[in-house]
Every structure is written in C-alpha cells, then in structure tokens.
mmCIF file as Biopython writes it, N, C-alpha, C and O atoms, coordinates in Angstrom:
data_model
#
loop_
_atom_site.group_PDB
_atom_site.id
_atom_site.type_symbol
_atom_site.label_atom_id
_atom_site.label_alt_id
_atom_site.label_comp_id
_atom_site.label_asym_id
_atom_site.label_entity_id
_atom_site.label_seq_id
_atom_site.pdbx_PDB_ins_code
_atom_site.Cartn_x
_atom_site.Cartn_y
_atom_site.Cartn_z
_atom_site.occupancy
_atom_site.B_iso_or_equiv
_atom_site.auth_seq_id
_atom_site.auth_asym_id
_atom_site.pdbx_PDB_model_num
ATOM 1   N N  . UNK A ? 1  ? 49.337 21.196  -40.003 1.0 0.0 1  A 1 
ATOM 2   C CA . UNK A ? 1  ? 49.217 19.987  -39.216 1.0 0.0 1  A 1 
ATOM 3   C C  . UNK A ? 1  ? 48.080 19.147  -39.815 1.0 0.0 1  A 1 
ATOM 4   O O  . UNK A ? 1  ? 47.036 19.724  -40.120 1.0 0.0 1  A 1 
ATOM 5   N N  . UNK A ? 2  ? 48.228 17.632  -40.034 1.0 0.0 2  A 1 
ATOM 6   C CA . UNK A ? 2  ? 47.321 17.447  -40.910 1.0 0.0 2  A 1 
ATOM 7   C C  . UNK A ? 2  ? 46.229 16.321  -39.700 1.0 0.0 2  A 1 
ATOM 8   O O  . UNK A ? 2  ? 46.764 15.979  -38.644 1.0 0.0 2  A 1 
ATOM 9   N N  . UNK A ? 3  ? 44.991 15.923  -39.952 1.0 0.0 3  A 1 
ATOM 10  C CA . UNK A ? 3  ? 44.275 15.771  -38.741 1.0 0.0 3  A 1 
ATOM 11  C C  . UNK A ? 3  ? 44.317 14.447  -38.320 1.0 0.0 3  A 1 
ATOM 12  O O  . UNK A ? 3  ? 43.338 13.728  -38.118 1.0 0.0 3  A 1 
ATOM 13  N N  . UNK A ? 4  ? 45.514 14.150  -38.194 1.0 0.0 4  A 1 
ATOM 14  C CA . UNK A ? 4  ? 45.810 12.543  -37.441 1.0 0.0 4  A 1 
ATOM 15  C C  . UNK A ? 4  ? 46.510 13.620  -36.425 1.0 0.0 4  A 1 
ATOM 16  O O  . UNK A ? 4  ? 45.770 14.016  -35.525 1.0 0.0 4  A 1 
ATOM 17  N N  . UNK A ? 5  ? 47.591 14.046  -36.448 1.0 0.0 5  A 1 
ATOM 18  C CA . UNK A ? 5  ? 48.538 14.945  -35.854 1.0 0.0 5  A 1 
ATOM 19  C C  . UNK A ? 5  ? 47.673 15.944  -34.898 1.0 0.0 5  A 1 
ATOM 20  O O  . UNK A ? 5  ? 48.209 16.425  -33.899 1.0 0.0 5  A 1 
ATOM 21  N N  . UNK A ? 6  ? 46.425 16.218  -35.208 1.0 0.0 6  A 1 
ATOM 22  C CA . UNK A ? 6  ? 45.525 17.118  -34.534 1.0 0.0 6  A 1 
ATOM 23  C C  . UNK A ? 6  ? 44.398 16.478  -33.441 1.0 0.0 6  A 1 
ATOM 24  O O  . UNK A ? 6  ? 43.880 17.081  -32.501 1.0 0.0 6  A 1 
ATOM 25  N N  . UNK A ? 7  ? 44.193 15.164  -33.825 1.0 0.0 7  A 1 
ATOM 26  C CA . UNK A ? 7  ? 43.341 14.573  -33.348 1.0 0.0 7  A 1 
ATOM 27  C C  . UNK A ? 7  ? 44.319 13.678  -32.058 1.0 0.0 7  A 1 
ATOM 28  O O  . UNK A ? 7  ? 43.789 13.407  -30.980 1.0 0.0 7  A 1 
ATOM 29  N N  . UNK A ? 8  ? 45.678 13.317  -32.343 1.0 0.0 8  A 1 
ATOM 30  C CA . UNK A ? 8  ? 46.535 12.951  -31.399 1.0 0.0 8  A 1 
ATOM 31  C C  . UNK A ? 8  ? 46.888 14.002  -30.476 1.0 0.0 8  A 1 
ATOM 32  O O  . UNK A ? 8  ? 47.309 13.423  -29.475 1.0 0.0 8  A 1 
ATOM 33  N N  . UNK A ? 9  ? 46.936 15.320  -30.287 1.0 0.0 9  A 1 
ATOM 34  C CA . UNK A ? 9  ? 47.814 16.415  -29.603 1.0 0.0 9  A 1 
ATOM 35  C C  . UNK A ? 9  ? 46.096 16.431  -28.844 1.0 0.0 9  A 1 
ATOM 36  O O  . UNK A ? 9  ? 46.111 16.105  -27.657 1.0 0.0 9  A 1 
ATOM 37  N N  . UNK A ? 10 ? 45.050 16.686  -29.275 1.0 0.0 10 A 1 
ATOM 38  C CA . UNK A ? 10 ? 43.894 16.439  -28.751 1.0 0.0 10 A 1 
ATOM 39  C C  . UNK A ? 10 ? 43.842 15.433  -27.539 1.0 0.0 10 A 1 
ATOM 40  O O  . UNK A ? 10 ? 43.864 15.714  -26.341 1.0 0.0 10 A 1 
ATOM 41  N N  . UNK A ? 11 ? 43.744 13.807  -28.321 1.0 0.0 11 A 1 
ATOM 42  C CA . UNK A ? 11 ? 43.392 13.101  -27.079 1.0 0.0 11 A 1 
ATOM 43  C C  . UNK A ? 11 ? 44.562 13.144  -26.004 1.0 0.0 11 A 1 
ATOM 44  O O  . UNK A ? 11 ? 44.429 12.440  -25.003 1.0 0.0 11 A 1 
ATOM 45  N N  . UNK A ? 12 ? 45.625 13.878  -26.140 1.0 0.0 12 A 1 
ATOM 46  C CA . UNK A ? 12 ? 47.065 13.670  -25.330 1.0 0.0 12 A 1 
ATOM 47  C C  . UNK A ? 12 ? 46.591 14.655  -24.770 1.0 0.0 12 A 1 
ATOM 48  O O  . UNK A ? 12 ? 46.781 14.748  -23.557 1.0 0.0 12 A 1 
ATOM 49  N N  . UNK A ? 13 ? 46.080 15.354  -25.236 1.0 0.0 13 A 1 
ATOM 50  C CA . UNK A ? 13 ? 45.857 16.959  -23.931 1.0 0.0 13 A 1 
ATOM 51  C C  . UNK A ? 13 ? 44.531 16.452  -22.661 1.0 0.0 13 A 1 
ATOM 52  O O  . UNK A ? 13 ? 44.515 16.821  -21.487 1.0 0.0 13 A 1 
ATOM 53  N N  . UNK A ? 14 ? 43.426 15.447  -23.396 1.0 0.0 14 A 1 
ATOM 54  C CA . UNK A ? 14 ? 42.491 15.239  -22.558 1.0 0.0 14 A 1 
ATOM 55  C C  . UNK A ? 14 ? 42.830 13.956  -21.827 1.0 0.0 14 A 1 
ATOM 56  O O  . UNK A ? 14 ? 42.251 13.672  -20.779 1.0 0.0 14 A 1 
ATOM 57  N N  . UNK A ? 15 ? 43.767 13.169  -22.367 1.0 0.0 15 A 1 
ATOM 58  C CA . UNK A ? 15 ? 44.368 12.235  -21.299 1.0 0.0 15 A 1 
ATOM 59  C C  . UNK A ? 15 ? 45.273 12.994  -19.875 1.0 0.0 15 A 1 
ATOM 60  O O  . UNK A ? 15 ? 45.090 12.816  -18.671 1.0 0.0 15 A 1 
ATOM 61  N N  . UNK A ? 16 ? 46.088 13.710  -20.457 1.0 0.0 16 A 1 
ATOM 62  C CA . UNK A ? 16 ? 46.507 14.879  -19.712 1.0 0.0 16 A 1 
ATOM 63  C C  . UNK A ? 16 ? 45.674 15.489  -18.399 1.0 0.0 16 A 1 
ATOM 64  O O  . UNK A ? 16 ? 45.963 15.508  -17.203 1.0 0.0 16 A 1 
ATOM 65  N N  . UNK A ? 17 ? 44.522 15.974  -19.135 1.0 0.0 17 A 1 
ATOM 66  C CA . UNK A ? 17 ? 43.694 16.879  -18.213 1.0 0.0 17 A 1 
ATOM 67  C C  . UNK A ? 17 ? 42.619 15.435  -16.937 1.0 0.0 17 A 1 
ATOM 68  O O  . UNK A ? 17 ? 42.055 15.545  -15.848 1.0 0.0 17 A 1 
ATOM 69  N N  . UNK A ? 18 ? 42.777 14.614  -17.625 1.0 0.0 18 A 1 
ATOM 70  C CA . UNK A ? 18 ? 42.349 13.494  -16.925 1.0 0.0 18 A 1 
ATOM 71  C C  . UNK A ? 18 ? 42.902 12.645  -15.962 1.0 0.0 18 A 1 
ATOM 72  O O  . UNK A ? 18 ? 42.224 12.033  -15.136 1.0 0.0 18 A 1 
ATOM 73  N N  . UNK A ? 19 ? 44.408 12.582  -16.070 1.0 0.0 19 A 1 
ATOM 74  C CA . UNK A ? 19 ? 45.482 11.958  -15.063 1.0 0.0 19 A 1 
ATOM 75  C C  . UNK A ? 19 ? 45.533 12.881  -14.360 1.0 0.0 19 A 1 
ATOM 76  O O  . UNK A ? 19 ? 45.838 12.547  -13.216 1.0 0.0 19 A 1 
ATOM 77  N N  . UNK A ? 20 ? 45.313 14.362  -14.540 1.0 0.0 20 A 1 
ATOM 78  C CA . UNK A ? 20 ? 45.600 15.267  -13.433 1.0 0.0 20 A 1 
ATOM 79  C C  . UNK A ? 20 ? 44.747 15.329  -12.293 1.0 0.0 20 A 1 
ATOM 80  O O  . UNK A ? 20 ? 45.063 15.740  -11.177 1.0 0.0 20 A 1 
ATOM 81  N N  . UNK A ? 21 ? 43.165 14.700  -12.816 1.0 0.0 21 A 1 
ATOM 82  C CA . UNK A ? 21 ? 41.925 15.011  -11.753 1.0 0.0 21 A 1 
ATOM 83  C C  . UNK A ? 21 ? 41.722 13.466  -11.417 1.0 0.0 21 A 1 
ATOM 84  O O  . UNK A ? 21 ? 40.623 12.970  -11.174 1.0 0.0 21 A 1 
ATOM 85  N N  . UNK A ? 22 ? 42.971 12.751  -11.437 1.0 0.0 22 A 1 
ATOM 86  C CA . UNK A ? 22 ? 42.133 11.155  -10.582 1.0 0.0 22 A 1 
ATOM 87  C C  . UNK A ? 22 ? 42.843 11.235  -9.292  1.0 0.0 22 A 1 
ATOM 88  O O  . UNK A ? 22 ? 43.888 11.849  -9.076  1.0 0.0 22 A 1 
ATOM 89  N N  . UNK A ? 23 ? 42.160 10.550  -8.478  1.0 0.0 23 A 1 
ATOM 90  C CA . UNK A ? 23 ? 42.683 10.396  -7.187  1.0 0.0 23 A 1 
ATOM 91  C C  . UNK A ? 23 ? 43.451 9.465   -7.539  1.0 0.0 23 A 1 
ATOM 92  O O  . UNK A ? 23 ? 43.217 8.601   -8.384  1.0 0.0 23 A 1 
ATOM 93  N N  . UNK A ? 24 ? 44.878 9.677   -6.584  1.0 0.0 24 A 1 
ATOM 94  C CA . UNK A ? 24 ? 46.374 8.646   -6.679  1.0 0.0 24 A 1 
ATOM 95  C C  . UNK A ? 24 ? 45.822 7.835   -5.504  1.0 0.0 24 A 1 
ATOM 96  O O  . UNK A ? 24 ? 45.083 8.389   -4.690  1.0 0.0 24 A 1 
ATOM 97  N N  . UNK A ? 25 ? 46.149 6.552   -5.384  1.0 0.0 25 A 1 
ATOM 98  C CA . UNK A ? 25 ? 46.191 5.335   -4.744  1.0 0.0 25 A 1 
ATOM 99  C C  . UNK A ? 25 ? 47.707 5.102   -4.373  1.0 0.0 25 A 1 
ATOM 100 O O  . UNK A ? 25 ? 48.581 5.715   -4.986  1.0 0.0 25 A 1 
ATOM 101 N N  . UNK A ? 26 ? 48.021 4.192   -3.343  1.0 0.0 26 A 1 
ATOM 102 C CA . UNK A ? 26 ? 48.957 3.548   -2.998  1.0 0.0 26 A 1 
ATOM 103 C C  . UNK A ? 26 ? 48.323 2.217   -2.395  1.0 0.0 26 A 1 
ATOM 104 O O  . UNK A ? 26 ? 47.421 2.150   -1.559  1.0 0.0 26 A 1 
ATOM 105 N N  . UNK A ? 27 ? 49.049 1.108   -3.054  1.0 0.0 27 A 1 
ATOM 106 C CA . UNK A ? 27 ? 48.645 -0.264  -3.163  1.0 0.0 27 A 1 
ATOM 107 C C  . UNK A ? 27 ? 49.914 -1.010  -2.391  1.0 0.0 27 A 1 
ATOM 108 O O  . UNK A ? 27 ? 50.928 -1.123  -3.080  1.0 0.0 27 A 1 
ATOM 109 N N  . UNK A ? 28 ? 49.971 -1.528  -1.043  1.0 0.0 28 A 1 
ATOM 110 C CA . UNK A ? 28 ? 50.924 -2.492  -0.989  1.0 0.0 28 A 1 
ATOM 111 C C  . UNK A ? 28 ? 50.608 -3.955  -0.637  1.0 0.0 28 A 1 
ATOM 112 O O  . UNK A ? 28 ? 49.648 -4.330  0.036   1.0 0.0 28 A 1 
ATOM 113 N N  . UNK A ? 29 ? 51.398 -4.598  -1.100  1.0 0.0 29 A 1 
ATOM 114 C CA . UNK A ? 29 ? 51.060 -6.243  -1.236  1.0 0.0 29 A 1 
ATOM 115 C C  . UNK A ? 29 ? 51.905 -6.730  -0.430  1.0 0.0 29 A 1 
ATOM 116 O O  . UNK A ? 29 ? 52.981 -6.355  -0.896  1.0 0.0 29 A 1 
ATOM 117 N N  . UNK A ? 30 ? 52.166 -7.483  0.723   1.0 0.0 30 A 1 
ATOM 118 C CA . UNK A ? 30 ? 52.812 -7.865  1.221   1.0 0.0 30 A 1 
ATOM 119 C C  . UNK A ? 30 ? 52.609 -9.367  0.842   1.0 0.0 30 A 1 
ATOM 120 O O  . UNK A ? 30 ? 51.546 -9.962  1.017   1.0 0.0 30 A 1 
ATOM 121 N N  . UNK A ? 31 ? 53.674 -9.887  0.337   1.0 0.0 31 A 1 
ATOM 122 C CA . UNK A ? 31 ? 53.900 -11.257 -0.480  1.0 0.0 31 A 1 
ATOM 123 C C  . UNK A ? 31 ? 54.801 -12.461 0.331   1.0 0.0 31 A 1 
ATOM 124 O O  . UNK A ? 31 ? 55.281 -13.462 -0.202  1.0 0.0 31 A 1 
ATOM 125 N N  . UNK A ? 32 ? 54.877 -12.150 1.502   1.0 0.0 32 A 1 
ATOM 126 C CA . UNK A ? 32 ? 55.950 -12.741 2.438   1.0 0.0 32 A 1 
ATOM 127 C C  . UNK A ? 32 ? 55.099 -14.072 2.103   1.0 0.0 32 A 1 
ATOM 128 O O  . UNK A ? 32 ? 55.275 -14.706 1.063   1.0 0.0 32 A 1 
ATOM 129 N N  . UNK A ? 33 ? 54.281 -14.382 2.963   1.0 0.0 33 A 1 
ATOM 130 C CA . UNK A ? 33 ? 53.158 -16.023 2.755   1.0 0.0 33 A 1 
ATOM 131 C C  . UNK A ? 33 ? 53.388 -16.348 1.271   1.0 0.0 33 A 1 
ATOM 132 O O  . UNK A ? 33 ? 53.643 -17.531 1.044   1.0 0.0 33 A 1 
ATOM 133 N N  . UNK A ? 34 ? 53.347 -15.559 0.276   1.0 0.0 34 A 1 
ATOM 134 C CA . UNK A ? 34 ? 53.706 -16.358 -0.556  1.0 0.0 34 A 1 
ATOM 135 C C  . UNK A ? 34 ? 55.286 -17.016 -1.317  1.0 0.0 34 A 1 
ATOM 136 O O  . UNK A ? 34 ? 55.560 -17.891 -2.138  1.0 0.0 34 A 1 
ATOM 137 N N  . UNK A ? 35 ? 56.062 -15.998 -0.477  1.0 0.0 35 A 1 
ATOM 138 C CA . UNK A ? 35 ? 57.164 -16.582 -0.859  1.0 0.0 35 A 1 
ATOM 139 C C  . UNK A ? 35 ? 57.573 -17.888 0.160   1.0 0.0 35 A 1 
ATOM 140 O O  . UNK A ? 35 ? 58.485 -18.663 -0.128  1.0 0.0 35 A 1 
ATOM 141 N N  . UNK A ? 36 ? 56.987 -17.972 1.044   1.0 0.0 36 A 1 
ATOM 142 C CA . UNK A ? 36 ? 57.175 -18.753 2.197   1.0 0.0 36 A 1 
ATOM 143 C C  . UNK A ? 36 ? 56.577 -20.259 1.187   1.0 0.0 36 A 1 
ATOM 144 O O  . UNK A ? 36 ? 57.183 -21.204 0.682   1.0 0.0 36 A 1 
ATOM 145 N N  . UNK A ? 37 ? 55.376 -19.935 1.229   1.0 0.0 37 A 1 
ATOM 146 C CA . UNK A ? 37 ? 54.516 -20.964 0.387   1.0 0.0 37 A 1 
ATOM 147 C C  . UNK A ? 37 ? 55.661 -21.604 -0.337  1.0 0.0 37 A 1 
ATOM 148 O O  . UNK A ? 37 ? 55.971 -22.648 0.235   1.0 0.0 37 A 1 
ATOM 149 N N  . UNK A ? 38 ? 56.586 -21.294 -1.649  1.0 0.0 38 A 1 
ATOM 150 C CA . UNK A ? 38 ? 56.953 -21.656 -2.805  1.0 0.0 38 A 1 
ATOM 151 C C  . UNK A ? 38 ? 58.287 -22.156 -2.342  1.0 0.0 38 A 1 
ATOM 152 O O  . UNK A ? 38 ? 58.834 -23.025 -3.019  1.0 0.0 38 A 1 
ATOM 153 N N  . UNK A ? 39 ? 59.066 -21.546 -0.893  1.0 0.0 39 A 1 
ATOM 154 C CA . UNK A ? 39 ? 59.966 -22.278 -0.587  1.0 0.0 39 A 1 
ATOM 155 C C  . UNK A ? 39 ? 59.418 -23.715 0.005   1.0 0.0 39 A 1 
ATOM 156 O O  . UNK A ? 39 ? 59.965 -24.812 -0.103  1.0 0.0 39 A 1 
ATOM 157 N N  . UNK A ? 40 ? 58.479 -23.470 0.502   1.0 0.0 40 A 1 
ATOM 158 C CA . UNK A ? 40 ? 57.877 -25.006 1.454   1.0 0.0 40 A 1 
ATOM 159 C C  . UNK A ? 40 ? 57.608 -26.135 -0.410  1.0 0.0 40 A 1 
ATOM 160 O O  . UNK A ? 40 ? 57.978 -27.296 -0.585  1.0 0.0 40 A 1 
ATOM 161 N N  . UNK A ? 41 ? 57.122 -25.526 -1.102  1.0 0.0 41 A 1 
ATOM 162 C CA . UNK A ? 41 ? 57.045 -26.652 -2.470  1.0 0.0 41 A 1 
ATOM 163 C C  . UNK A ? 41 ? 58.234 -26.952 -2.467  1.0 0.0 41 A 1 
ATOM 164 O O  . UNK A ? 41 ? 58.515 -28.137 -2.287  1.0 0.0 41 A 1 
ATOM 165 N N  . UNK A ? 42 ? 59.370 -25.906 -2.679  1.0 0.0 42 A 1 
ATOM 166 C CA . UNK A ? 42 ? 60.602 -26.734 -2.964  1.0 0.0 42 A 1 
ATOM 167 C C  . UNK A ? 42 ? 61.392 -27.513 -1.819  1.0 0.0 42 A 1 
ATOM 168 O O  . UNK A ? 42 ? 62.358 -28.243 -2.042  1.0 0.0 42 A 1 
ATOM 169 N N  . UNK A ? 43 ? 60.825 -27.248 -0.510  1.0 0.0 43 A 1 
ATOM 170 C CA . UNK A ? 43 ? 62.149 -28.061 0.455   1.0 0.0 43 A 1 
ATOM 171 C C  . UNK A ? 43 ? 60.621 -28.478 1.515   1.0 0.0 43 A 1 
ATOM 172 O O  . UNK A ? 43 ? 60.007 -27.644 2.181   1.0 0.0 43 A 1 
ATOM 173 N N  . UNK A ? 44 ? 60.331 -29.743 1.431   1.0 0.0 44 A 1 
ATOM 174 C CA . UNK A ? 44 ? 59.377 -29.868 2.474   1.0 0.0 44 A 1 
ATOM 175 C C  . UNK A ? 44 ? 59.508 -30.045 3.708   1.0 0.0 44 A 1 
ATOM 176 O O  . UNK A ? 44 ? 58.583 -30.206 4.504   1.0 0.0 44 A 1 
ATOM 177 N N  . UNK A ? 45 ? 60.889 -30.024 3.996   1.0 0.0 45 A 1 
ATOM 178 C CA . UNK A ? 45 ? 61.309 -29.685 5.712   1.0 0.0 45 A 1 
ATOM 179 C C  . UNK A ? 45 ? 60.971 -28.646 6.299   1.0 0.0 45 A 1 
ATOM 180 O O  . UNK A ? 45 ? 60.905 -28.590 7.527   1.0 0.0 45 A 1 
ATOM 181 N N  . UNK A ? 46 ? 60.666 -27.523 5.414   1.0 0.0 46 A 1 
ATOM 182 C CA . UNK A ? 46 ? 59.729 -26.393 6.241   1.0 0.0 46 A 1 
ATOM 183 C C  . UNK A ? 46 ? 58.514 -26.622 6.236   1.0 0.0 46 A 1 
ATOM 184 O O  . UNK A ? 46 ? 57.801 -25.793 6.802   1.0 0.0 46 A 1 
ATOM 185 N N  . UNK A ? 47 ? 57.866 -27.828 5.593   1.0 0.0 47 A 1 
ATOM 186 C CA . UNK A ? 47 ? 56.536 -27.568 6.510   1.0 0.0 47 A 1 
ATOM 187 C C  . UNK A ? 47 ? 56.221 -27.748 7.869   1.0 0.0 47 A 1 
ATOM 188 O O  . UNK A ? 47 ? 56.851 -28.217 8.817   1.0 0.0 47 A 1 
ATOM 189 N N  . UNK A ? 48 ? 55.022 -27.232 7.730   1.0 0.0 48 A 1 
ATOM 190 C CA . UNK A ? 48 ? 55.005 -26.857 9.821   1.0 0.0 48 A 1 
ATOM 191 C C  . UNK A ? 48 ? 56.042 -26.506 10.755  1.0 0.0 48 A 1 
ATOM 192 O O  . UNK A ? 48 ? 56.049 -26.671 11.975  1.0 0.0 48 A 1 
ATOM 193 N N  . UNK A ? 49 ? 57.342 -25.751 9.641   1.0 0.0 49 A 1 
ATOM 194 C CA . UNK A ? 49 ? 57.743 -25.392 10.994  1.0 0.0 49 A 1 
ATOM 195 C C  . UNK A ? 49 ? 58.144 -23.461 10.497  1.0 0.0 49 A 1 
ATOM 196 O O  . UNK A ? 49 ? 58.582 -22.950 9.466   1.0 0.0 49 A 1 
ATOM 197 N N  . UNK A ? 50 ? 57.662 -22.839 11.992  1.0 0.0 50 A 1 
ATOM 198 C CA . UNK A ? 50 ? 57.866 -21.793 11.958  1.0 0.0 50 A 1 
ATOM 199 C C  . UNK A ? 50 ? 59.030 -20.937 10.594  1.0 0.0 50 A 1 
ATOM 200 O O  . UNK A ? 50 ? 60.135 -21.375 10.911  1.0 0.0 50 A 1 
ATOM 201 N N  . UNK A ? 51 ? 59.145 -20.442 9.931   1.0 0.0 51 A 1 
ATOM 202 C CA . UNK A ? 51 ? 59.634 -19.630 9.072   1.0 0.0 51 A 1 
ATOM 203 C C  . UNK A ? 51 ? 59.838 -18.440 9.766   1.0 0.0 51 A 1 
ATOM 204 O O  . UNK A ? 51 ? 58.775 -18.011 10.217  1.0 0.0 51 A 1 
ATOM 205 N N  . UNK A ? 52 ? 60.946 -17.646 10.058  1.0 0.0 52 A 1 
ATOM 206 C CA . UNK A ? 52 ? 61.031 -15.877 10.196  1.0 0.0 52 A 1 
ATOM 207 C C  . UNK A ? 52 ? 61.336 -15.318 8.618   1.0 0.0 52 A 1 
ATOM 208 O O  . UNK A ? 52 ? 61.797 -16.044 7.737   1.0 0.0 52 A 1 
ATOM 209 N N  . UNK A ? 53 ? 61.009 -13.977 8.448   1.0 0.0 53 A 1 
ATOM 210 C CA . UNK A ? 53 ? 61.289 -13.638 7.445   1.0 0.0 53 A 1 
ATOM 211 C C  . UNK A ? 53 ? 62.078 -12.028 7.404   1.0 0.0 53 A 1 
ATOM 212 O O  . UNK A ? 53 ? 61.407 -11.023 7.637   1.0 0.0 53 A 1 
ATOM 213 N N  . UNK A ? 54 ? 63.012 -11.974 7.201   1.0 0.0 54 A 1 
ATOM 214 C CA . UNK A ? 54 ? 63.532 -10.650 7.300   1.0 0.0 54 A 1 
ATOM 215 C C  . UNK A ? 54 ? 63.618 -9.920  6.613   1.0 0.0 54 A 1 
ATOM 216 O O  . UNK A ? 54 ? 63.902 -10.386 5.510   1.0 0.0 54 A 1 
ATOM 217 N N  . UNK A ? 55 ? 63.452 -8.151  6.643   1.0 0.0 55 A 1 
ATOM 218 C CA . UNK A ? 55 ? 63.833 -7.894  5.053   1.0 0.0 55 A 1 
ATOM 219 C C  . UNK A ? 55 ? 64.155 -6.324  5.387   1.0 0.0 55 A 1 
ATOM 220 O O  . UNK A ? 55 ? 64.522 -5.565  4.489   1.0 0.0 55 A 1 
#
C-alpha cells in the first residue's frame, strides 16, 4: 500500500471514529411565512388578507 492509500484509510478511520462521538441534532424550519411572503410578491390581492396554509 503505498502512503497516499495509507494516509487516506487513516483520515477515513478518524473521520469515522469522529461522526460516531458527535451529538446528532434535528433542525426543523418551518418556511410557511415564507412561502406566503413570495406568493403575496406575485399576486398582491393577498396582501392583508388572512392566508390558511395546509399541508
């Protein structure tokens, strides 16, 4: 194995050993206001008036 090949199986093992010890997150974005937003640019009859949004 010549030491590009050795030095890669290396940092892949300590990336490895490193994704295993992070704490996982869960991120949610709720984007409704902004899709609301971008319909009101395109049709200005929804401004000011109530929007529902279903999903």
């Amino acid at each position: 194995m010549n030491t590009t090949t050795t030095e890669n199986k290396s940092r892949a093992e300590r990336l490895d050993s490193e994704l295993k010890n992070m704490e996982r997150s869960i991120v949610h974005c709720d984007l409704d206001t902004f899709f609301v937003s971008v319909e009101r640019l395109q049709n200005s009859k929804l401004i000011g008036v109530p929007v529902l949004i279903g999903e």
